[in-house]
N, C-alpha and C positions, 0 to 999 in steps of 0.2 A: 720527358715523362710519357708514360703510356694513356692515351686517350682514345675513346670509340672512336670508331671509323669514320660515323656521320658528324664529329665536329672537327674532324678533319679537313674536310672538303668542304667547307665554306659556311657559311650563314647561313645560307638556305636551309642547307639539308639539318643543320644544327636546331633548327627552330621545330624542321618537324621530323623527325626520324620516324616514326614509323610512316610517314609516305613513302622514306626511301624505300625501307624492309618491304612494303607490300606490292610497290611496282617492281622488285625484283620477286618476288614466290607470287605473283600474280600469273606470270608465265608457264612458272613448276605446274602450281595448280592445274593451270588449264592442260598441259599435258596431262596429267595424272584425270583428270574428268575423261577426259577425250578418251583416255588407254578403258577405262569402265564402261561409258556408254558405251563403246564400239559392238560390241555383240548383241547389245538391247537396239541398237538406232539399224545394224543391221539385218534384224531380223521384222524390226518395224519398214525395212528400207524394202523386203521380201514382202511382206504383206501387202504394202501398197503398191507394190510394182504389181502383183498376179493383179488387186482392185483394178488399177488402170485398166487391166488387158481387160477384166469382167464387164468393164463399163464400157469399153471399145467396140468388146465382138461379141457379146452376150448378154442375158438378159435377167433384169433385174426388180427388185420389188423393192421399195424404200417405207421405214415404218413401220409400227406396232399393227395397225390394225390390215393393212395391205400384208405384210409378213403372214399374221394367223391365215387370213384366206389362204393363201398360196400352202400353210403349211396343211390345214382339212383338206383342200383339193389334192394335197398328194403330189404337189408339182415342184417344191421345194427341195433344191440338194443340200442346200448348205445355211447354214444361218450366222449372223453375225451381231454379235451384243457388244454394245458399248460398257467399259466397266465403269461409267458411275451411272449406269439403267439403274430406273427402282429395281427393288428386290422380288419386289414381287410380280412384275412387269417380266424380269429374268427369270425367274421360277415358273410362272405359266408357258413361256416362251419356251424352257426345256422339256416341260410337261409335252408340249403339245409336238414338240422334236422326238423327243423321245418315241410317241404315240406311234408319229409319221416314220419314225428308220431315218431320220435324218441330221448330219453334223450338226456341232455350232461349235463355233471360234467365237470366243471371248477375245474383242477387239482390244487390244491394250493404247487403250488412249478416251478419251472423253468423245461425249457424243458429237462434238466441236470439231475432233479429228477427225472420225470416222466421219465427218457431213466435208469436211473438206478433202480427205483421201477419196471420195464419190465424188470430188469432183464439182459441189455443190457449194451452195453461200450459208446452207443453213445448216441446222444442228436434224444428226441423224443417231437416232436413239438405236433402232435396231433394221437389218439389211438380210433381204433373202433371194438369194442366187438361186434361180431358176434351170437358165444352161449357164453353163462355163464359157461358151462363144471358144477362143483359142488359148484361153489360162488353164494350166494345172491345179487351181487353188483347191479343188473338193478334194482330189488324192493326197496332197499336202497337209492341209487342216483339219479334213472330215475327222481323223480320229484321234485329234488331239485331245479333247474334254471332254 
């Protein structure tokens, strides 16, 4: 007589069939994740790579109120917001971009990332690139948002 496959193959699998089902499409899955992130992790993999080189060979401002300076003085090329900055913390940050003629990149990751893509132990809300030092990141980002 015709019986499922998992009380086939012994007591084990008998007792608990869906362990077997999920350690077999627990692999599926994880390809199938893998094949979607791949263009999000990539272009997060580009983001941080230009970071590195910014923190290497050029120079930087970390922070809301060090950011504002640097964006009134004018010496600001680029700006970087973490997406879960307050909103209103964002909106003055664009206001005052905007003012100066200068980019911002909406960091796609938490301020958690953006402190550790710098490179840092702490949490970094908002980041302003002053030189580029040897990275392309201002010709890449400036005119993305």
């Amino acid at each position: 007589p015709w019986k499922p496959f998992w009380l086939k193959y012994g007591s084990r699998l008998a007792s608990r069939p869906l362990a077997f089902v999920r350690s077999f499409a627990s692999p599926l899955l994880f390809l199938i994740m893998s094949k979607k992130a791949s263009k999000a992790s990539k272009a997060a993999d580009s983001i941080n790579a230009r970071l590195q080189l910014v923190i290497r060979s050029g120079k930087y401002q970390l922070g809301h109120r060090s950011s504002v300076k640097t964006l009134r003085n004018g010496k600001s090329k680029l700006i970087l917001i973490a997406n879960n900055c307050p909103a209103l913390r964002k909106s003055e940050m664009e206001y005052y971009a905007m003012l100066a003629k200068t980019g911002v990149h909406h960091f796609n990751g938490t301020n958690i990332e953006l402190g550790t893509a710098c490179g840092r132990f702490f949490r970094v809300g908002v980041m302003s690139i002053t030189d580029p030092g040897d990275s392309d990141i201002i010709s890449s980002f400036a005119g993305e948002s």
